[in-house]
C-alpha positions in Angstrom: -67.7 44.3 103.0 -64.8 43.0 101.1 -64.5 38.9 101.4 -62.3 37.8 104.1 -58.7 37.0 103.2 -58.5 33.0 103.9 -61.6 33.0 101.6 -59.9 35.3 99.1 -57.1 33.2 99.0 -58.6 30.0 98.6 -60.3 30.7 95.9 -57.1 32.1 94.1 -55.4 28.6 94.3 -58.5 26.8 93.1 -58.4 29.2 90.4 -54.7 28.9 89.6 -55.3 25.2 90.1 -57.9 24.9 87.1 -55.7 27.1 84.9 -52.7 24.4 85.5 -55.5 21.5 84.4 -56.6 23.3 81.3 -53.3 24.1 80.0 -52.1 20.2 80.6 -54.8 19.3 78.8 -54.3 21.8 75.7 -51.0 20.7 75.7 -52.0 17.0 75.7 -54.2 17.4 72.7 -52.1 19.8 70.7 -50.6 17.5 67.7 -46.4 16.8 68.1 -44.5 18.7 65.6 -42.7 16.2 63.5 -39.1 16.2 63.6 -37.5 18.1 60.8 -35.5 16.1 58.0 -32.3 17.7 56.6 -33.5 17.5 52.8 -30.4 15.8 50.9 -28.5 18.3 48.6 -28.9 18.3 44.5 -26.8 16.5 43.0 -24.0 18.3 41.2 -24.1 18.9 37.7 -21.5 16.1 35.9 -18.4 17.6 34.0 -19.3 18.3 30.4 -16.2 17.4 28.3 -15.2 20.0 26.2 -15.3 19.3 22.7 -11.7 19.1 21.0 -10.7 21.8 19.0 -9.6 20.1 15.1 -6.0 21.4 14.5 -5.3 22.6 11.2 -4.3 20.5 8.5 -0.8 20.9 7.9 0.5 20.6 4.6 2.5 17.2 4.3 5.9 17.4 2.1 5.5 16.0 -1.2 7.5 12.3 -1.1 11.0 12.5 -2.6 10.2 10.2 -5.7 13.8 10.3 -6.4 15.1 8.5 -3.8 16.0 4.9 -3.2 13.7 3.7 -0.3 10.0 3.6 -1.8 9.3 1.8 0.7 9.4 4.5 3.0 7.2 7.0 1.2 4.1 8.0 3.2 0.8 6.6 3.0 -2.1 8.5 1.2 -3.6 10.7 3.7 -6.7 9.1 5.0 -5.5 5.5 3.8 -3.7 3.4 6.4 -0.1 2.0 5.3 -0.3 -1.3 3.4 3.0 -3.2 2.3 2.2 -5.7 -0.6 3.2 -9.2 0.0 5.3 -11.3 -1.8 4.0 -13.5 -4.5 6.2 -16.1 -3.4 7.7 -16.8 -0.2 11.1 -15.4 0.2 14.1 -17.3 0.5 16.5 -16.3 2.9 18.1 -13.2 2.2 17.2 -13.1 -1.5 14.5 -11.0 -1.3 13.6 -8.7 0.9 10.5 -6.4 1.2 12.8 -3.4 2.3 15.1 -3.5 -0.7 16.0 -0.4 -2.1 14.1 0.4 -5.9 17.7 0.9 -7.4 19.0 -2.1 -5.9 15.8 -3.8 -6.9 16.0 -3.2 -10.2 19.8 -4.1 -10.6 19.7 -7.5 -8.9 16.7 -7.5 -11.6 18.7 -7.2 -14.1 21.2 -9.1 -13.2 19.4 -12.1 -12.6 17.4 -11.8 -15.8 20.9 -11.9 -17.5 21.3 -15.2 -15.5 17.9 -16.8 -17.0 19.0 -15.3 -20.3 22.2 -17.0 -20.6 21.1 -20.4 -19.8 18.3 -20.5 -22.4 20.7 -19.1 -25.1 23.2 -22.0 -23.8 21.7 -24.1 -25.8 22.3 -22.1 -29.2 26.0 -22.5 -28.2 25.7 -18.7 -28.4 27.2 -16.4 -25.3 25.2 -13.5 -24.1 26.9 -10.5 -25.5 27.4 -12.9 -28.6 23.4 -12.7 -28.8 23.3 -9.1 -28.3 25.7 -8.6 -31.1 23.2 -11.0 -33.4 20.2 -8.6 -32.4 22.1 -5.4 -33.2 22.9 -6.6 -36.7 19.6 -8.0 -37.1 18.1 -4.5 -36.1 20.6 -2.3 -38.5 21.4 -4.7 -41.3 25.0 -3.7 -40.8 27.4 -1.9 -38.6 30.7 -0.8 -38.8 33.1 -2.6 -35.7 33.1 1.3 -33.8 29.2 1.4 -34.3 28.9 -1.8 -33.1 30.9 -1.0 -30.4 29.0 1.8 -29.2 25.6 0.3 -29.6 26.7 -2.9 -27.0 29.0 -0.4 -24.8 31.9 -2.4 -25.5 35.3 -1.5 -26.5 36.2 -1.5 -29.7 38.7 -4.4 -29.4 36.3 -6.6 -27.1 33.6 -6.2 -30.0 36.5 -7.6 -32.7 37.5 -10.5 -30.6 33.7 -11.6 -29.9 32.8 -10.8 -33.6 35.4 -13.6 -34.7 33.8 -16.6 -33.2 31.1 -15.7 -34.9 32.4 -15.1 -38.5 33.9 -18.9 -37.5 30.3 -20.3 -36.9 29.2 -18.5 -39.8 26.7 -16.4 -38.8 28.4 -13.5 -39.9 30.4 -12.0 -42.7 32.5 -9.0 -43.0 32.6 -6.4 -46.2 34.5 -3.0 -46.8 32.2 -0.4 -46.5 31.3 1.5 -49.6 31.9 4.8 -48.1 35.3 3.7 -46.2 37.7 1.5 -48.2 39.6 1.4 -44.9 36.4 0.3 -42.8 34.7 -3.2 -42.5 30.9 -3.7 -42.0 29.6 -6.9 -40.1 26.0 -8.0 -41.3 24.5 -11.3 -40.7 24.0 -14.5 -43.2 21.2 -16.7 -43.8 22.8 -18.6 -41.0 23.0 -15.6 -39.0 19.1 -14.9 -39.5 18.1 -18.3 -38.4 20.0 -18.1 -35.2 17.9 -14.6 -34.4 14.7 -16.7 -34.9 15.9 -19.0 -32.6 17.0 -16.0 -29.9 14.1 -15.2 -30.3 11.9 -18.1 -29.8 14.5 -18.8 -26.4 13.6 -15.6 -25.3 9.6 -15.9 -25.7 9.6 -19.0 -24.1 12.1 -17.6 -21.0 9.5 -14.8 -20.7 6.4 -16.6 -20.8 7.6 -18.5 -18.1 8.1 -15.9 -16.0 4.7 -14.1 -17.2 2.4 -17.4 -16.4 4.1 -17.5 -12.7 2.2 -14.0 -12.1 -1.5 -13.9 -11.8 -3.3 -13.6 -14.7 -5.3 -10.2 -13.3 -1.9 -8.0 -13.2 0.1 -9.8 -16.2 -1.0 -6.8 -18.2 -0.3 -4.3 -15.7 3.2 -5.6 -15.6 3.5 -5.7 -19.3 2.5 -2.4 -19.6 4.9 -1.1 -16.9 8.1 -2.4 -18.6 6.9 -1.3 -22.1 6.9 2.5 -20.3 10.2 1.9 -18.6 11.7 0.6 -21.6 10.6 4.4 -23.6 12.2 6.0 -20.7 15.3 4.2 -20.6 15.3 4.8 -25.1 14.6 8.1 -24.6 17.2 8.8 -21.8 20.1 6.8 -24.1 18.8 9.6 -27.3 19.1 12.8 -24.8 22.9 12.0 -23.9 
């Protein structure tokens, strides 16, 4: 005989009652998952510059040697730019660092002609009066055209500044031996002694100017006007 149905049915909720207990319990002892972390992302990989390409080196034109601004040329390629400074200060206008070579060298000259007058001033001699002295001193004699041409003068300017001289005797005149027509001027013993005294003026102008520039270039300088001076010879012979 099959057991009755209250029976039957009691024992299915004690059954179902014990199944709830054990499963609280499993689930009571079971260890709690711990929460997941969002794992931070990898950091991205920093730009990497790219490495400049060199250009080519282009060619630089050669610097026109023949013009007037040196101060302009361009520096020496790898070499920065570097203006030389004035020995002396400048005064006012007088100098100045951005004058032209050409114009340079003709206020130069100029004022050289300046320093040269005033130490022949005391000779009682005139410039081109000394220039005269020194071409008959380097020749021996010269007819009044070839004098002429040797001081770029005319003709009649050279006559007129040979007479003061003749005066002073420093000079005589002769016909020339080959032109009965022609004089030739040469200098006298007088004449002689004033080119020693010329020339002492002039060594002691010079030195001047040479003992006023530092001993360590004075015969850098020396040697650059010695060169110009062949040029400018040699450039007078060619015409």
């Amino acid at each position: 005989m099959g057991a009755p149905p209250v029976l039957l049915k009691n024992q299915l909720n004690l059954f179902g009652q014990k199944k709830a207990a054990v499963e609280a319990a499993a689930s009571a002892e079971a260890p709690v998952p711990a929460p997941k972390v969002k794992a931070p992302a990898p950091p991205s990989p920093e730009p990497v510059a790219a490495e400049p390409v060199a250009a080519e080196p282009v060619a630089a034109e050669p610097p026109d040697l023949v013009g007037d601004d040196l101060t302009s040329l361009p520096p020496l390629p790898g070499a920065p730019r570097k203006v030389e400074p004035y020995l002396f200060p400048p005064q006012g206008d007088v100098r100045r660092i951005d004058m032209h070579f050409s114009r340079r060298m003709s206020d130069l000259v100029r004022r050289l002609q300046l320093l040269e007058r005033q130490a022949k001033q005391e000779l009682n001699l005139t410039l081109p009066q000394a220039h005269a002295i020194h071409a008959l001193d380097d020749a021996g004699s010269l007819r009044m055209q070839e004098l002429a041409a040797t001081l770029g003068l005319a003709q009649s300017t050279v006559t007129r500044l040979v007479a003061p001289l003749k005066r002073m005797g420093l000079l005589d005149r002769r016909p020339d031996r080959n032109d009965g027509r022609a004089t030739r001027a040469y200098l006298t013993d007088a004449g002689k002694a004033a080119v020693d005294g010329l020339e002492s003026a002039d060594r002691e102008l010079y030195k001047a100017l040479l003992d006023r520039i530092p001993a360590i270039r004075r015969a850098e300088v020396v040697a650059a006007i010695e060169l110009l001076h062949e040029v400018v010879l040699a450039t007078i012979q060619s015409e």
